[in-house]
Backbone as JSON, one array per atom type, in Angstrom:
{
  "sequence": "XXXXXXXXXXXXXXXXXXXXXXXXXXXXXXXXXXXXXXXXXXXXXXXXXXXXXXXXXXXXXXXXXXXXXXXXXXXXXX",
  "N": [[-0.72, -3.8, -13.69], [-2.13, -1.8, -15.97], [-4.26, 0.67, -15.95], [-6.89, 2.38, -17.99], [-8.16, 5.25, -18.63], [-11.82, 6.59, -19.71], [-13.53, 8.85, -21.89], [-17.05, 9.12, -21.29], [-19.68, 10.0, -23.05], [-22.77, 10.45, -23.06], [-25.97, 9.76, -23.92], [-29.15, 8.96, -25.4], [-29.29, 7.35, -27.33], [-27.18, 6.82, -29.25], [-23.81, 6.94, -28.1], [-20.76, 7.99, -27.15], [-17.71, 7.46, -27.0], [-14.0, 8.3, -25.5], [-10.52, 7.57, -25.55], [-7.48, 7.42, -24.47], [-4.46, 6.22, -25.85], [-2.07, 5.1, -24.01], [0.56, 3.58, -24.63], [1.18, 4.32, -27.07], [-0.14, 7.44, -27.33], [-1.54, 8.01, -29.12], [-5.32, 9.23, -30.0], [-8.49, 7.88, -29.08], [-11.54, 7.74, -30.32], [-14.74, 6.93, -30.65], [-18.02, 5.82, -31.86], [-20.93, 4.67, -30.45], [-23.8, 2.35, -30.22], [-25.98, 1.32, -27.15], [-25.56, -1.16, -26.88], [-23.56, -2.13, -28.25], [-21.64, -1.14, -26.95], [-21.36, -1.83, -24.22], [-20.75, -4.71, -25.14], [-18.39, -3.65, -25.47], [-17.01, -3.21, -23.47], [-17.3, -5.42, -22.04], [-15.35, -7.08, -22.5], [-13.11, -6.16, -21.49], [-10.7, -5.37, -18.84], [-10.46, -3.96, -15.68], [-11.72, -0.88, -15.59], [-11.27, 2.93, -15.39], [-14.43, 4.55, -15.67], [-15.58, 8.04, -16.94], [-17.77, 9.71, -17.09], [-20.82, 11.94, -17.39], [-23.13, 13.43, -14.85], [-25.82, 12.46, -14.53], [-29.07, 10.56, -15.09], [-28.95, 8.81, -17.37], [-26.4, 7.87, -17.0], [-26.56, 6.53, -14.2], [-28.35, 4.02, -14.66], [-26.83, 3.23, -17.04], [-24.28, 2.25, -15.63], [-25.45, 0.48, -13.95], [-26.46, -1.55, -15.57], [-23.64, -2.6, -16.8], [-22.95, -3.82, -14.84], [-20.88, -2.22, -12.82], [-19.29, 0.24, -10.61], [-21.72, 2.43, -9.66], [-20.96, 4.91, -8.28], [-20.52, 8.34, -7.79], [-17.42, 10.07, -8.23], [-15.53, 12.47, -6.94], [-14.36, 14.91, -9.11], [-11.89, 16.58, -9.0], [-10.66, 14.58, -7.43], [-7.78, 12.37, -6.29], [-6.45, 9.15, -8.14], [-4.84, 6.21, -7.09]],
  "CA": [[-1.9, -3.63, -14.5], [-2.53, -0.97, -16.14], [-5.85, 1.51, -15.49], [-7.45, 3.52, -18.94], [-9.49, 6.56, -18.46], [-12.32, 6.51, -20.45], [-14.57, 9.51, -21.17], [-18.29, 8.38, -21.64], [-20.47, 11.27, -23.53], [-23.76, 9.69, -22.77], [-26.92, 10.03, -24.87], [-30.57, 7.95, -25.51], [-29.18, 6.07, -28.98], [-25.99, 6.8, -29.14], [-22.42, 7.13, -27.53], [-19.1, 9.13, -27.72], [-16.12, 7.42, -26.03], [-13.23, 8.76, -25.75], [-9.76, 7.5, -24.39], [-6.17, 7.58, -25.19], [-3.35, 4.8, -25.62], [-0.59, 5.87, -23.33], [1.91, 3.31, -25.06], [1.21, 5.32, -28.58], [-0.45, 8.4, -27.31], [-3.06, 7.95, -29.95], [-6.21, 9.59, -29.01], [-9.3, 7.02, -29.81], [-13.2, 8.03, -30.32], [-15.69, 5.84, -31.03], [-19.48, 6.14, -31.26], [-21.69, 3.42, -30.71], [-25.38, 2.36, -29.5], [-25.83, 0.89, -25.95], [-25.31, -2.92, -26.62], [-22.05, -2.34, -28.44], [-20.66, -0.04, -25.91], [-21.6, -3.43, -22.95], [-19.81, -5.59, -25.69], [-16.88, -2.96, -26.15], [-16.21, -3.36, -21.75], [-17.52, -6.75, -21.23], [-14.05, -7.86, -22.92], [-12.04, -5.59, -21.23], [-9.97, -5.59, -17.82], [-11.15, -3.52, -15.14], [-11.03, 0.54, -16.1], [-12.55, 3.91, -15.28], [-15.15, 5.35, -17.09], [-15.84, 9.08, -16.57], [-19.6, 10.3, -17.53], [-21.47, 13.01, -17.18], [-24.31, 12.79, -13.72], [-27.45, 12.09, -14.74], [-30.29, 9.66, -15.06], [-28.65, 7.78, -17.98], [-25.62, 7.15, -16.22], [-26.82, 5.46, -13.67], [-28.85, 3.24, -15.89], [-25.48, 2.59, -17.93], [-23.37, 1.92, -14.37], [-26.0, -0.44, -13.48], [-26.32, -2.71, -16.53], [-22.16, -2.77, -16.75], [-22.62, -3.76, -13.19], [-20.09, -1.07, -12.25], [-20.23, 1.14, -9.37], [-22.0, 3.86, -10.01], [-21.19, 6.02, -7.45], [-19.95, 9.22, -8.8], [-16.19, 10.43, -7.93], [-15.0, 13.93, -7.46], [-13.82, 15.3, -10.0], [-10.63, 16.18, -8.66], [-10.03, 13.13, -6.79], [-6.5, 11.51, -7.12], [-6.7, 8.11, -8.46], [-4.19, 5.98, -7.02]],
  "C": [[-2.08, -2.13, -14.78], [-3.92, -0.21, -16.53], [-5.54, 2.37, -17.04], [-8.52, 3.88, -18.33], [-10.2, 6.81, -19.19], [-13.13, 7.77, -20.06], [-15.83, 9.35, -22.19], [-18.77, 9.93, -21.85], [-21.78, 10.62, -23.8], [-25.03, 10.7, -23.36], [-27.99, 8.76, -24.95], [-30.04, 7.15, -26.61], [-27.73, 5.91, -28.68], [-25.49, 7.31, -28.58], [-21.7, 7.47, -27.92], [-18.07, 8.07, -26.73], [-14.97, 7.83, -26.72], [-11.97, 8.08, -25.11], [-8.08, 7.59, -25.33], [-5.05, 6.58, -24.33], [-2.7, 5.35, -25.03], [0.58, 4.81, -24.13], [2.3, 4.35, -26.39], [1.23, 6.78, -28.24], [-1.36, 8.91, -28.46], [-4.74, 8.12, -29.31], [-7.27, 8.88, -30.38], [-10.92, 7.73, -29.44], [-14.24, 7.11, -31.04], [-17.2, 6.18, -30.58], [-19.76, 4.92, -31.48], [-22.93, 3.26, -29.66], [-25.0, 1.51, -27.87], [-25.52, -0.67, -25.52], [-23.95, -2.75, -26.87], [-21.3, -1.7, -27.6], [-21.06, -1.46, -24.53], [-20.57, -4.04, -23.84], [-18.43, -4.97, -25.45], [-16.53, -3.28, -24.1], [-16.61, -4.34, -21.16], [-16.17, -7.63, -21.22], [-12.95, -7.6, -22.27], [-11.53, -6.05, -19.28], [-10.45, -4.1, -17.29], [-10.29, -2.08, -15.39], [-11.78, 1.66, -15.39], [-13.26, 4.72, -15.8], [-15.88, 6.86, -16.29], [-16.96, 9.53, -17.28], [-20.23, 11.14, -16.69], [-22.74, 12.49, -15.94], [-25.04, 13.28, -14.28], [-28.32, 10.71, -15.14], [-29.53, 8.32, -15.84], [-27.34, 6.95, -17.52], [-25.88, 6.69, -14.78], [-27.95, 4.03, -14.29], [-27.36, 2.04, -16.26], [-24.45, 1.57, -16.64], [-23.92, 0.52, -13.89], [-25.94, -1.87, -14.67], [-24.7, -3.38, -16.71], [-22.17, -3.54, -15.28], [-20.94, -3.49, -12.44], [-20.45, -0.58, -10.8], [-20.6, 2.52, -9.7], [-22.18, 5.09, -9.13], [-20.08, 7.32, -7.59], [-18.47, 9.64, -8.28], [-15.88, 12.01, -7.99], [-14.14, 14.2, -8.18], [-11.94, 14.99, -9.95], [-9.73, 15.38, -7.59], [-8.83, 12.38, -7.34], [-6.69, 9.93, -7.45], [-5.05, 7.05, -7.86], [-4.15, 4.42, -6.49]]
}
């Protein structure tokens, strides 16, 4: 299975994601409000989403029912 790295640019209306295909190497951005961004990872297979700490991300972590417990930065992922 393969893991995408998503990076969440978190905001009151709208959203920034960001992530990139590794089969292509096509780098994808997408804005969208807070329902379509639930729709856009309710479909998906389990990933990690990288967002900025504060208030709204935990909010966001919680509704995804994610874990929202934050990661160091430079933590290896493995």
């Amino acid at each position: 299975m393969q893991i995408t790295t998503y990076g969440l640019d978190l905001a009151k209306k709208v959203m920034q994601l960001h992530w990139v295909d590794m089969e292509t190497g096509e780098i994808h951005r997408k804005q969208m409000k807070r329902r379509a961004l639930l729709e856009f990872f309710a479909n998906r297979q389990p990933d990690i989403v990288a967002m900025e700490a504060c208030i709204i991300r935990g909010r966001v972590g919680c509704v995804c029912q994610a874990d929202p417990a934050p990661r160091n930065s430079g933590e290896t992922l493995g």
